[in-house]
N, CA, C and O atoms as a MOPAC input file, in Angstrom:
PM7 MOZYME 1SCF
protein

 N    122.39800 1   194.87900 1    79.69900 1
 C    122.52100 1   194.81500 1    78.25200 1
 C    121.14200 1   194.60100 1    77.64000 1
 O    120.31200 1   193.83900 1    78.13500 1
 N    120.98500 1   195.17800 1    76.75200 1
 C    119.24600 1   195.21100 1    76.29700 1
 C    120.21300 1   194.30900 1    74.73500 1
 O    121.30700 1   194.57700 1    74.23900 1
 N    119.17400 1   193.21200 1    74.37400 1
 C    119.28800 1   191.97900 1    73.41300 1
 C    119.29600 1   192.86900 1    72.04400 1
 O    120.18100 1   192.93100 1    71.19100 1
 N    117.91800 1   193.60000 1    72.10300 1
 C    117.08800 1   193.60400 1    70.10300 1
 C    117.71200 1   195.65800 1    70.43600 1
 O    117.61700 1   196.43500 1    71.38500 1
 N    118.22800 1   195.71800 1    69.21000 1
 C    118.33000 1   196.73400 1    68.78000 1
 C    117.00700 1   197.41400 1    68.25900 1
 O    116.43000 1   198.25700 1    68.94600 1
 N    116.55400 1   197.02900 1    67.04300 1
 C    115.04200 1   197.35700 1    66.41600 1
 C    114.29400 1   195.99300 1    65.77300 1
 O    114.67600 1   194.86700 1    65.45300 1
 N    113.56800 1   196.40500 1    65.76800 1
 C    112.30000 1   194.90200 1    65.39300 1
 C    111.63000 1   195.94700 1    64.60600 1
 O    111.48700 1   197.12100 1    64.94900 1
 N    111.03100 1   195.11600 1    62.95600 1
 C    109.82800 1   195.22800 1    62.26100 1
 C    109.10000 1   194.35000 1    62.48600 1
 O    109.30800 1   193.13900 1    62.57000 1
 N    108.04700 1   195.04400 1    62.61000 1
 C    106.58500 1   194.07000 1    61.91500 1
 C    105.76900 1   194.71100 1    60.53000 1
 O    105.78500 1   195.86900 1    60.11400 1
 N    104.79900 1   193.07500 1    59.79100 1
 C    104.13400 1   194.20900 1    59.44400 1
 C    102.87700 1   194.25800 1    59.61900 1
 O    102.50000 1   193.68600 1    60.64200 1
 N    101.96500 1   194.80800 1    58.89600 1
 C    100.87400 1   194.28000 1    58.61400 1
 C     99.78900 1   195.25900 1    57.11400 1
 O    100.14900 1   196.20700 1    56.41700 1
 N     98.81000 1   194.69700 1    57.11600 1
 C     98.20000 1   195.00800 1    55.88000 1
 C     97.56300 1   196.48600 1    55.80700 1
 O     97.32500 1   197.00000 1    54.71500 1
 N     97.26700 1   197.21800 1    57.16600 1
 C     96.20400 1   198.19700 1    56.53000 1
 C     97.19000 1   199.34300 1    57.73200 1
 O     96.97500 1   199.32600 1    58.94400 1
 N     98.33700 1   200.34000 1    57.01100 1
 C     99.36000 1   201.10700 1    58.06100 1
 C     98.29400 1   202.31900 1    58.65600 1
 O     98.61900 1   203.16800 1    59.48600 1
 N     97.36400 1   202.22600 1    58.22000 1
 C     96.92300 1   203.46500 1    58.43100 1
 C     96.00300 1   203.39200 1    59.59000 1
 O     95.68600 1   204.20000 1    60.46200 1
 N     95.76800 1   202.51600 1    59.40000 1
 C     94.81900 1   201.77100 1    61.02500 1
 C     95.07000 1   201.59700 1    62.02400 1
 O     94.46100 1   201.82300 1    63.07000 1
 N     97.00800 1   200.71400 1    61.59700 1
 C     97.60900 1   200.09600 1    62.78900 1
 C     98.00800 1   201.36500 1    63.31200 1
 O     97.95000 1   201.73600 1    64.48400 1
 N     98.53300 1   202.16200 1    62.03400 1
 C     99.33200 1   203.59000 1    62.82300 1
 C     98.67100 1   204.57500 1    64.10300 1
 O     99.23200 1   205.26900 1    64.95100 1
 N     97.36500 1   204.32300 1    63.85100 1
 C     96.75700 1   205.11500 1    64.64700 1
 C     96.77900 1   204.08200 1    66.38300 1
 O     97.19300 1   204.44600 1    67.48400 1
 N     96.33200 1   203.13300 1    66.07700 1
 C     96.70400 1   202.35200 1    67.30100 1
 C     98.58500 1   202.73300 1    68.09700 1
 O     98.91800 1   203.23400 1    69.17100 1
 N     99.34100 1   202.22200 1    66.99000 1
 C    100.32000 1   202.46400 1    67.62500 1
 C    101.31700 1   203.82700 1    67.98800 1
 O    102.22400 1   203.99000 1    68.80300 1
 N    100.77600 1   204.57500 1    67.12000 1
 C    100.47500 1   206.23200 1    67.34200 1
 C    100.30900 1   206.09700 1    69.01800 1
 O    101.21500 1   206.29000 1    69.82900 1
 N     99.05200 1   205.75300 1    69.29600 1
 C     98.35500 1   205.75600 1    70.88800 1
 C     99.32100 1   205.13900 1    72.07600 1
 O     99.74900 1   205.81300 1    73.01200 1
 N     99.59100 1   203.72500 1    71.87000 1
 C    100.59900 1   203.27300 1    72.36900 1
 C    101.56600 1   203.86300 1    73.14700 1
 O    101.83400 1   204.09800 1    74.32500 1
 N    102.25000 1   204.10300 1    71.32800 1
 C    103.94700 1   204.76600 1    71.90400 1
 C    104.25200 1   206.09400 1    72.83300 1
 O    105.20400 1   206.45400 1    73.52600 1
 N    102.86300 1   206.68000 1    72.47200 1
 C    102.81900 1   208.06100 1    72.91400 1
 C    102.21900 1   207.89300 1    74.54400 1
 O    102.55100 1   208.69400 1    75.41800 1
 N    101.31600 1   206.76500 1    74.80000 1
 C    101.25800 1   206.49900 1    76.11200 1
 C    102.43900 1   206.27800 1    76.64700 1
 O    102.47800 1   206.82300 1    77.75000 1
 N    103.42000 1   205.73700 1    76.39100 1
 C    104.48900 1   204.81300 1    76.75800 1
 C    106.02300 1   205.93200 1    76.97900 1
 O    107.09200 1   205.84200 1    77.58300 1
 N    105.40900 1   206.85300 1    76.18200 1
 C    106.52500 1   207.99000 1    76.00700 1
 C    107.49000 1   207.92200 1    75.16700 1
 O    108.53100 1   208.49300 1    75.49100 1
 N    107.43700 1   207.23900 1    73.90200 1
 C    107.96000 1   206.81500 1    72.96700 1
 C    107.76000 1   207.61800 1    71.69200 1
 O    106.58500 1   207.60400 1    71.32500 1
 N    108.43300 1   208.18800 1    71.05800 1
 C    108.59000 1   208.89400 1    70.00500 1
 C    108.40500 1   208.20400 1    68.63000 1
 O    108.91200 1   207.13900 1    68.27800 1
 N    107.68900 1   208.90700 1    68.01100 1
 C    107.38100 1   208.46600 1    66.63800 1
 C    108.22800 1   209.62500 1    65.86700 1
 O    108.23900 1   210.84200 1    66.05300 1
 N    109.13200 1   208.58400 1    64.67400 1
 C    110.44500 1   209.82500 1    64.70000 1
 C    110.05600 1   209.16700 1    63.16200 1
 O    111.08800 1   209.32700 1    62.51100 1
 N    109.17500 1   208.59100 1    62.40600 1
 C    109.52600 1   208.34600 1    61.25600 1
 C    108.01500 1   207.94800 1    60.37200 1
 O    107.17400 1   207.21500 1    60.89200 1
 N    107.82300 1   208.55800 1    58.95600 1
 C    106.39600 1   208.20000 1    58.81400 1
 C    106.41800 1   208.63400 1    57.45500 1
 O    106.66900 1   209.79700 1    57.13800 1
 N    106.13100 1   207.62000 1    56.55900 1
 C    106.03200 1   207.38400 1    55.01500 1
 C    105.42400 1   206.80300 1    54.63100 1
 O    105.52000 1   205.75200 1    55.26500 1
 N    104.50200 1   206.68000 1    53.66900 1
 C    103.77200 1   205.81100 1    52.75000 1
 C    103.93500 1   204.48600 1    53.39600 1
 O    102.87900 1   204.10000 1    53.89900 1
 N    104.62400 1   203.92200 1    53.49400 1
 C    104.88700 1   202.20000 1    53.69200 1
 C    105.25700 1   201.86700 1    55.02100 1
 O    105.11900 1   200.69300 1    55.36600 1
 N    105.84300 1   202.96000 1    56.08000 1
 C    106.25900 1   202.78200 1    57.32100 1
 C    105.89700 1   203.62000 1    58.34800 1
 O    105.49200 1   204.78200 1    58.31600 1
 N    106.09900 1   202.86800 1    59.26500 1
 C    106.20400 1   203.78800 1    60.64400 1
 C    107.27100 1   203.68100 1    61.54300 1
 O    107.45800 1   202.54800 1    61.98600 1
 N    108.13700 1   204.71300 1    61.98800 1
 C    109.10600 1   203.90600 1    62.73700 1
 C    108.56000 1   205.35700 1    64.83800 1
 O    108.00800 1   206.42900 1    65.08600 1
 N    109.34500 1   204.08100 1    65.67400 1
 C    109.39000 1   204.93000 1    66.86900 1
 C    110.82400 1   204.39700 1    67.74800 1
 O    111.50300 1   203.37500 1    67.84900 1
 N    110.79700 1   205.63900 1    68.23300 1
 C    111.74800 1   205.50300 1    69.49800 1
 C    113.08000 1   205.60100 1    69.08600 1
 O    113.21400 1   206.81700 1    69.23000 1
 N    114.15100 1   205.21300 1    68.68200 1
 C    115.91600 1   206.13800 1    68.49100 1
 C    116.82000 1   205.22200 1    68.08400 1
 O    117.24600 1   204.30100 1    68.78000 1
 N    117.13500 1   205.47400 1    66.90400 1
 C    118.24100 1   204.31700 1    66.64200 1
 C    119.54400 1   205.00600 1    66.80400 1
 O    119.85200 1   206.19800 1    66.82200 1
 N    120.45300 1   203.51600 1    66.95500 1
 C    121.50300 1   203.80200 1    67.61800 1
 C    122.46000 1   204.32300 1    67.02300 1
 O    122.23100 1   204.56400 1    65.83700 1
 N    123.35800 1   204.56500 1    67.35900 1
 C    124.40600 1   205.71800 1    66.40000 1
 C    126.19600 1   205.11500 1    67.20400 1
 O    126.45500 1   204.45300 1    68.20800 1
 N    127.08400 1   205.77800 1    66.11500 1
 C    128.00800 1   205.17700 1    66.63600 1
 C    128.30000 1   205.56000 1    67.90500 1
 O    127.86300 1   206.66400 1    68.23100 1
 N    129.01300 1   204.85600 1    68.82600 1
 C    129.25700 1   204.93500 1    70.34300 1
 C    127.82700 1   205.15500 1    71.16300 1
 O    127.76700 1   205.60800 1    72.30600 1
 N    126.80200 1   204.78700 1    70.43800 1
 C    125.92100 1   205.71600 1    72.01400 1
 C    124.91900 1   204.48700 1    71.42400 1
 O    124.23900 1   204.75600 1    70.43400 1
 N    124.80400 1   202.87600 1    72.14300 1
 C    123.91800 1   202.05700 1    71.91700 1
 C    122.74100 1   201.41000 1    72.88900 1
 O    122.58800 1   200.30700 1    73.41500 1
 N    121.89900 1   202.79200 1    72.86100 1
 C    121.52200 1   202.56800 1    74.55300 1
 C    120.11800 1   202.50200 1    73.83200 1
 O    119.30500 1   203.00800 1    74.60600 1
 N    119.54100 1   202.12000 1    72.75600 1
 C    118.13100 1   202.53400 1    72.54900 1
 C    117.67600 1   201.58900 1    71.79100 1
 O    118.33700 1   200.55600 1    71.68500 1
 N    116.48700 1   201.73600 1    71.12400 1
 C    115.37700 1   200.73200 1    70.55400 1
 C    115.04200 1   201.29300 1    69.69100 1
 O    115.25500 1   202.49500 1    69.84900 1
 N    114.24100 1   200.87600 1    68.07000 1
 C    113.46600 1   201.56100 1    67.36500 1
 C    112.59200 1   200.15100 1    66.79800 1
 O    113.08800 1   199.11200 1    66.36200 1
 N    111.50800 1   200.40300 1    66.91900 1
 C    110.72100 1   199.66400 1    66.41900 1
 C    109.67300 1   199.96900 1    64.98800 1
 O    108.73000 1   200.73300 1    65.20000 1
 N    109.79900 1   199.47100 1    63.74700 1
 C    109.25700 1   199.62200 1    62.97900 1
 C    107.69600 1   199.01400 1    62.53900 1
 O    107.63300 1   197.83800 1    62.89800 1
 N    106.74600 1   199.35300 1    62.03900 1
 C    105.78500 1   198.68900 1    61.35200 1
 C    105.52900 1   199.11600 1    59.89700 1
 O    105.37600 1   200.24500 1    59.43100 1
 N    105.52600 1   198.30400 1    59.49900 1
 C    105.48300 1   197.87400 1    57.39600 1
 C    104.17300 1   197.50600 1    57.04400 1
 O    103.37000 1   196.71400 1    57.53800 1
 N    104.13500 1   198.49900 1    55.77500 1
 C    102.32400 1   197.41600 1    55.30700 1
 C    103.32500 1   196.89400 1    54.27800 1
 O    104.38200 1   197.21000 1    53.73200 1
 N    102.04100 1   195.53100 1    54.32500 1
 C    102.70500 1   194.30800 1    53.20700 1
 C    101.23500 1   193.52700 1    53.08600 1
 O    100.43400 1   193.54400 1    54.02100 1
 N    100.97900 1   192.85100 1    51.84600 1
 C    100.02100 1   192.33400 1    51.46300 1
 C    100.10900 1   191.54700 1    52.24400 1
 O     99.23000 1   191.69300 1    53.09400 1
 N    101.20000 1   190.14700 1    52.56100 1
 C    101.30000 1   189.24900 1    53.11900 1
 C    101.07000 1   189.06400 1    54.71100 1
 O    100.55400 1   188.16100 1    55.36900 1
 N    101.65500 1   190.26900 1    55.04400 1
 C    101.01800 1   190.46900 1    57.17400 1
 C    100.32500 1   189.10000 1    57.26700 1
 O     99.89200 1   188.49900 1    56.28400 1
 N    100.26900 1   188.72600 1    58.33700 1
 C     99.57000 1   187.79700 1    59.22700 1
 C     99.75300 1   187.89500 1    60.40100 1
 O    100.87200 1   188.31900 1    60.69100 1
 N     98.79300 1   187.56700 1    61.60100 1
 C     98.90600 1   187.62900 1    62.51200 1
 C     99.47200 1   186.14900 1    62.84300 1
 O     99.41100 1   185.23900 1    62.01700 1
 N    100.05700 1   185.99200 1    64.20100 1
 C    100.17700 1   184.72300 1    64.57400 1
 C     99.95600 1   184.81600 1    66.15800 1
 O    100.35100 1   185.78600 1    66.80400 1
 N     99.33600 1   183.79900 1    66.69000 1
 C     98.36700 1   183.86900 1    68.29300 1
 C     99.67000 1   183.43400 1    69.12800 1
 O     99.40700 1   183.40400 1    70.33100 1
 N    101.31700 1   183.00600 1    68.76600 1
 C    102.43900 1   182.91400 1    69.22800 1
 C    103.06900 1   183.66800 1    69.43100 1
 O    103.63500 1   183.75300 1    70.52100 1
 N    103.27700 1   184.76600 1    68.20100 1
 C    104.14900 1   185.88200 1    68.72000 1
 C    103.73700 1   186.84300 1    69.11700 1
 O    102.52400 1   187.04400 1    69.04100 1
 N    104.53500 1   187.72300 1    69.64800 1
 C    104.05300 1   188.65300 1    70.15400 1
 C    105.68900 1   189.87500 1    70.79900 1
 O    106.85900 1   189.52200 1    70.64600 1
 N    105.28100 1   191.17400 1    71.44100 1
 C    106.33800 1   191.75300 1    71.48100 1
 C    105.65200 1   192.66500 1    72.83200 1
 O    104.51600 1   193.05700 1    73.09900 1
 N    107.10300 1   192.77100 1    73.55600 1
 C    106.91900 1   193.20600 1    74.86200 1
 C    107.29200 1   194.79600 1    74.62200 1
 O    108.39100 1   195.01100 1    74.11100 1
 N    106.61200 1   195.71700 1    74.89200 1
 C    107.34600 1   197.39100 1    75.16700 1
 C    107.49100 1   197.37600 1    76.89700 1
 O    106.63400 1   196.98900 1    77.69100 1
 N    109.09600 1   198.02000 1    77.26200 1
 C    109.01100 1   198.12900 1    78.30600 1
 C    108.29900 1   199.67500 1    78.75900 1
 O    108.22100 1   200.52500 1    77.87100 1
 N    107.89700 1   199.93700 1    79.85400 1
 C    107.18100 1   200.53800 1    80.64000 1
 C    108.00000 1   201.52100 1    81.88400 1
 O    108.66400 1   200.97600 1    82.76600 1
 N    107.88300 1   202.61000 1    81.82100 1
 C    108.56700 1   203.26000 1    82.93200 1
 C    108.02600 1   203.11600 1    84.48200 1
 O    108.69800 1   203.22200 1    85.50900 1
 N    106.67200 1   202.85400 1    84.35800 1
 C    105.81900 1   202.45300 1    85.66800 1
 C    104.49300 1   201.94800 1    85.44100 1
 O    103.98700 1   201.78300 1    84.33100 1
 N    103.97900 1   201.72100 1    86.50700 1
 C    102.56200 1   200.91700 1    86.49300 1
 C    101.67100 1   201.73100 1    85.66300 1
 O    100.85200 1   201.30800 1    84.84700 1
 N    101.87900 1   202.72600 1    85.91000 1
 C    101.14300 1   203.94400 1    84.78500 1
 C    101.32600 1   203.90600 1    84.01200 1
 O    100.38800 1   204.16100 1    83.25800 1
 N    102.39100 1   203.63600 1    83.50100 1
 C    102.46200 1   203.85500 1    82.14700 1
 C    101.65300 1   202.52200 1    81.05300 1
 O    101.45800 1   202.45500 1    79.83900 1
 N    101.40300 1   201.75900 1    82.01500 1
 C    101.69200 1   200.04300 1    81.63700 1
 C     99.76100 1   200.36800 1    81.67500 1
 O     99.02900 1   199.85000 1    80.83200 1
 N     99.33600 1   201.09000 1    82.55600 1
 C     97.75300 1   201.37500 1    82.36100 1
 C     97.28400 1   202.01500 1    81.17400 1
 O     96.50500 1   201.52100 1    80.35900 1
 N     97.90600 1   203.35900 1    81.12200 1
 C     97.72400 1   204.66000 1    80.00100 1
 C     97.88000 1   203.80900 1    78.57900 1
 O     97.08200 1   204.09800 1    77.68800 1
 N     98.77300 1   202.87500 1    78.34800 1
 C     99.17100 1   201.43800 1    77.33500 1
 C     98.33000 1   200.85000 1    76.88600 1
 O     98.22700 1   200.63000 1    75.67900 1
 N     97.22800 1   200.31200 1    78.10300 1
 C     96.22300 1   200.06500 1    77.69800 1
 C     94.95300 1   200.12100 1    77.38800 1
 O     94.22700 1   199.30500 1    76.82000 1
 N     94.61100 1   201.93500 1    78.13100 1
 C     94.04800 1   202.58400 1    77.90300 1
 C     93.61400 1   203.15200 1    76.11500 1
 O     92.62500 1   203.24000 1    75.38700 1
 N     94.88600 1   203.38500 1    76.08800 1
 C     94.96100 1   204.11000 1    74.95400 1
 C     95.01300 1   202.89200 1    73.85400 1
 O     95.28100 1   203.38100 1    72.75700 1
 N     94.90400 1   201.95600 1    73.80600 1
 C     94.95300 1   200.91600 1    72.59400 1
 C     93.76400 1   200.28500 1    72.41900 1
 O     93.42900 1   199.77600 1    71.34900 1
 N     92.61400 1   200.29100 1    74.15100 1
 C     91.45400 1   200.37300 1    73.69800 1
 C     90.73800 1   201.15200 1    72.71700 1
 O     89.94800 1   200.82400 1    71.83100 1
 N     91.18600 1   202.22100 1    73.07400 1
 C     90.58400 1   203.26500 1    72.77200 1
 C     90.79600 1   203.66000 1    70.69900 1
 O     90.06900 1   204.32200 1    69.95800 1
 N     92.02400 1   202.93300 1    70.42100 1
 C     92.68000 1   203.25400 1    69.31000 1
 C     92.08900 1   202.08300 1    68.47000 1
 O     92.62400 1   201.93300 1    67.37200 1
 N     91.31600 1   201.42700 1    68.71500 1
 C     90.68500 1   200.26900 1    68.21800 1
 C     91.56500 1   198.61500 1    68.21400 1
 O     91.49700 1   197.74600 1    67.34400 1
 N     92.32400 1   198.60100 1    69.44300 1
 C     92.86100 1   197.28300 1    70.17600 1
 C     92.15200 1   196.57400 1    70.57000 1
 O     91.08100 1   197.06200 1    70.93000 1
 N     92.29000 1   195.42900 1    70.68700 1
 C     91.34600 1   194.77800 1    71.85100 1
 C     92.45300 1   193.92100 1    73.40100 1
 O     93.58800 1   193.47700 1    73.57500 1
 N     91.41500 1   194.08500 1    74.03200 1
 C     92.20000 1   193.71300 1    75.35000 1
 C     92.37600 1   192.60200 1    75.43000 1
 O     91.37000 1   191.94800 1    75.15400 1
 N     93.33700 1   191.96700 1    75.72600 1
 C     93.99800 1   190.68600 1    76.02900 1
 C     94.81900 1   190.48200 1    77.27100 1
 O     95.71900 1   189.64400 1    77.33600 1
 N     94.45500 1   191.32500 1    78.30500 1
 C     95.03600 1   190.76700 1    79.76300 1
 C     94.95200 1   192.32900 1    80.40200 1
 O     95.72800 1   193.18300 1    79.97300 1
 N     94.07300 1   192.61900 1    81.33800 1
 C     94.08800 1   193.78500 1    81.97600 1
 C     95.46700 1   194.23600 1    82.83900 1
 O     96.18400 1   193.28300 1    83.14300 1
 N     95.78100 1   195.13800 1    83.13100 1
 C     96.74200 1   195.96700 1    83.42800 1
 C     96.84900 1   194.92600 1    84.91600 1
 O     95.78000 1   194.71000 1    85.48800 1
 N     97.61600 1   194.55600 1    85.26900 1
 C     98.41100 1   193.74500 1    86.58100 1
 C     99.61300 1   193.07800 1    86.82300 1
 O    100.64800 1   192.94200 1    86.17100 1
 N     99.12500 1   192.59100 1    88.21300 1
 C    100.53600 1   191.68100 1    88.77200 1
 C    100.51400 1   190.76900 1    88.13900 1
 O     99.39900 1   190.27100 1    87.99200 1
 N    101.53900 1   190.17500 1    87.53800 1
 C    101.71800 1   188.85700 1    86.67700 1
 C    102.95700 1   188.33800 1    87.95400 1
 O    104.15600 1   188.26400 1    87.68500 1
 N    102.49600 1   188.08300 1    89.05900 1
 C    103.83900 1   186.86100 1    89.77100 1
 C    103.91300 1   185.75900 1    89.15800 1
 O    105.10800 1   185.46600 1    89.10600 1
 N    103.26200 1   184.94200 1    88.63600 1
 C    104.21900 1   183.74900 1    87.87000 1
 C    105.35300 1   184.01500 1    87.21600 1
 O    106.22600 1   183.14900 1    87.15200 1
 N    105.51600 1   185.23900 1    86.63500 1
 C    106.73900 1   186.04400 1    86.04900 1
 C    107.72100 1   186.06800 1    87.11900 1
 O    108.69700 1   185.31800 1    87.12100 1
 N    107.40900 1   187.15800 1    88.28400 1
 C    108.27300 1   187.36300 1    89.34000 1
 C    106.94500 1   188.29200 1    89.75200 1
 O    105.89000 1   188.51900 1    89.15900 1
 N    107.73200 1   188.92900 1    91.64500 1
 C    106.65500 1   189.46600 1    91.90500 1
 C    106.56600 1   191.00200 1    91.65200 1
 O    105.68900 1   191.64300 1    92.23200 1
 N    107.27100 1   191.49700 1    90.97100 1
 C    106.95000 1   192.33000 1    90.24100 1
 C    106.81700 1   192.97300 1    89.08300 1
 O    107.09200 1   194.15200 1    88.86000 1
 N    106.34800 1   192.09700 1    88.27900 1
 C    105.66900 1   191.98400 1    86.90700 1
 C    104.42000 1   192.67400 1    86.79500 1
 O    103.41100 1   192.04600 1    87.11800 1
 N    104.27800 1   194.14300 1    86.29500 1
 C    102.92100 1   194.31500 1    86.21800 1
 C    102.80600 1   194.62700 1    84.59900 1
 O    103.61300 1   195.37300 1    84.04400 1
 N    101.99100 1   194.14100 1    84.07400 1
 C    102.22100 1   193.67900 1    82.30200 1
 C    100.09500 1   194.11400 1    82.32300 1
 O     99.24500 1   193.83100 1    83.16700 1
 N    100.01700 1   194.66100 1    81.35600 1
 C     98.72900 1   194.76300 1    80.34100 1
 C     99.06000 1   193.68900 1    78.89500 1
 O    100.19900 1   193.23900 1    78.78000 1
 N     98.35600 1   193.45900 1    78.20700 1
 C     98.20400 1   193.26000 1    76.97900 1
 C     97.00000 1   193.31400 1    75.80400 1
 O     95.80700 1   193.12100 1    76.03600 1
 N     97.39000 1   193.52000 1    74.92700 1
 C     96.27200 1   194.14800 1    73.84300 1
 C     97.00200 1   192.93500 1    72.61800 1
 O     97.94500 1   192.14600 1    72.55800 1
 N     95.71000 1   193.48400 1    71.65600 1
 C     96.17500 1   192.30600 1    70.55700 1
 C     95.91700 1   194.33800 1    69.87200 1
 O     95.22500 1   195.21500 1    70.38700 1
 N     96.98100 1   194.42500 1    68.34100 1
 C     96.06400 1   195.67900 1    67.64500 1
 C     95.25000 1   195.34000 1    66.36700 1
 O     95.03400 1   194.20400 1    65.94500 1
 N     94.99100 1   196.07200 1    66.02500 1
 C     93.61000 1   196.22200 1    64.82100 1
 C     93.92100 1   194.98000 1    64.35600 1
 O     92.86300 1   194.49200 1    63.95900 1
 N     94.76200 1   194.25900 1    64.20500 1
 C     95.29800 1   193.20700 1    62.84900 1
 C     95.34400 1   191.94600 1    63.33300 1
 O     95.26700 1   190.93300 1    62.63600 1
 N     95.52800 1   191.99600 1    65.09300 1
 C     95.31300 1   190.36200 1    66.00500 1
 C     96.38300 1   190.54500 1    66.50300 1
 O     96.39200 1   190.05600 1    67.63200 1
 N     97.95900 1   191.32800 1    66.05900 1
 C     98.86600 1   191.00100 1    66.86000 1
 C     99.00800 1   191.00600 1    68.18200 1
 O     98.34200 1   191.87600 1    68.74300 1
 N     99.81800 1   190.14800 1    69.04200 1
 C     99.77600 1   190.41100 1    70.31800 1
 C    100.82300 1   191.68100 1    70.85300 1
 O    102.00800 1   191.48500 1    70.58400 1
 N    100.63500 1   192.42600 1    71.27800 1
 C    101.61000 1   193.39700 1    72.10200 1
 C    101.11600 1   193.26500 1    74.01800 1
 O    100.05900 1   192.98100 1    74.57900 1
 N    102.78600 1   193.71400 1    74.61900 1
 C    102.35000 1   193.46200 1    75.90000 1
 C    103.58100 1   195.29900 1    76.51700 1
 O    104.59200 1   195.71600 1    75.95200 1
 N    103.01900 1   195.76700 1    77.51700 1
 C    103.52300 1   196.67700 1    78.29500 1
 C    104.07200 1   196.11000 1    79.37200 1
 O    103.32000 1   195.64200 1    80.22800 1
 N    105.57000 1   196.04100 1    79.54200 1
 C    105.68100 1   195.57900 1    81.15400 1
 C    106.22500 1   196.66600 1    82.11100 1
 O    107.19300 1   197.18800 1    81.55800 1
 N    105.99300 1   197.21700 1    83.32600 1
 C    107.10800 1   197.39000 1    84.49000 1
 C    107.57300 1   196.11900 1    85.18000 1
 O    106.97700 1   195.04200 1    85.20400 1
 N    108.93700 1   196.48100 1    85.83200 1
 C    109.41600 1   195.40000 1    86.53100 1
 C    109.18500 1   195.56300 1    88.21000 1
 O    109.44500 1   194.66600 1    89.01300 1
 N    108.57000 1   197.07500 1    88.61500 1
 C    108.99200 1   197.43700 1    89.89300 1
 C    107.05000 1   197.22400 1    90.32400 1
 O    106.48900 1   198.16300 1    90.88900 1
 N    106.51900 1   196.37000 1    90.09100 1
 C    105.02700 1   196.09400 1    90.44600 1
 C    104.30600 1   197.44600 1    90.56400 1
 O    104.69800 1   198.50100 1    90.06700 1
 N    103.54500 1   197.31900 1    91.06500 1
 C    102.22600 1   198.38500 1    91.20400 1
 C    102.78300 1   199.50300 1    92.25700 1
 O    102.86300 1   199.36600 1    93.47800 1
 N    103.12000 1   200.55100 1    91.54200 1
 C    103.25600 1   201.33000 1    92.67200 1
 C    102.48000 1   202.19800 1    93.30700 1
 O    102.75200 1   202.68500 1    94.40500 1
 N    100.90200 1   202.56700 1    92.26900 1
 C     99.89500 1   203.16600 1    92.67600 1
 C     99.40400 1   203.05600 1    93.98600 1
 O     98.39700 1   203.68000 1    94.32300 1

């Protein structure tokens, strides 16, 4: 059973973050299915009978703030993907906050990256099946 249907965030400057998370989702294999003045949305919302998916939104809002507590996990199809994640968020103007690895204090096969994007938020990529490279 997957918990969160869709999650917003926001933050102040969409056009910045978008490009970061543009990079992301598209590493991750995640679809950007939605894009307006004020939003961005990715990945598939659910419909009647078929509740197997995620959509995650980002909002500009004057108010945005970052906070060094929260933060939001994208899952990961493999160790690759969980690299290309963080590849591409360097690259999109992220900064790195935990290089692409084994996280066993989790379990032992936790391989998680993390990035903060343009704005401080924290985001993290996980697989569950460790490094298969």
């Amino acid at each position: 059973m997957q918990a969160l249907d869709h999650v917003s965030i926001t933050v102040r400057d969409l056009e910045r973050a978008g490009r970061f998370y543009d990079a992301i989702m598209a590493a991750l294999g995640i679809d950007k299915v939605n894009q307006r003045s004020d939003a961005i949305g990715y990945g598939a919302r659910n419909r009647r009978g078929d509740d197997a998916h995620s959509y995650f939104s980002v909002y500009r809002s004057d108010a945005a703030q970052a906070d060094p507590r929260r933060h939001w996990c994208f899952r990961a199809q493999s160790a690759h993907h969980v690299k290309a994640f963080h590849a591409a968020g360097l690259a999109a103007g992220g900064r790195d906050n935990g290089a692409p690895g084994l996280r066993p204090n989790y379990h032992a096969g936790y391989y998680a990256a993390f990035l903060e994007d343009p704005e401080g938020n924290r985001v993290e990529a996980v697989c569950h099946r460790g490094d298969e490279a």
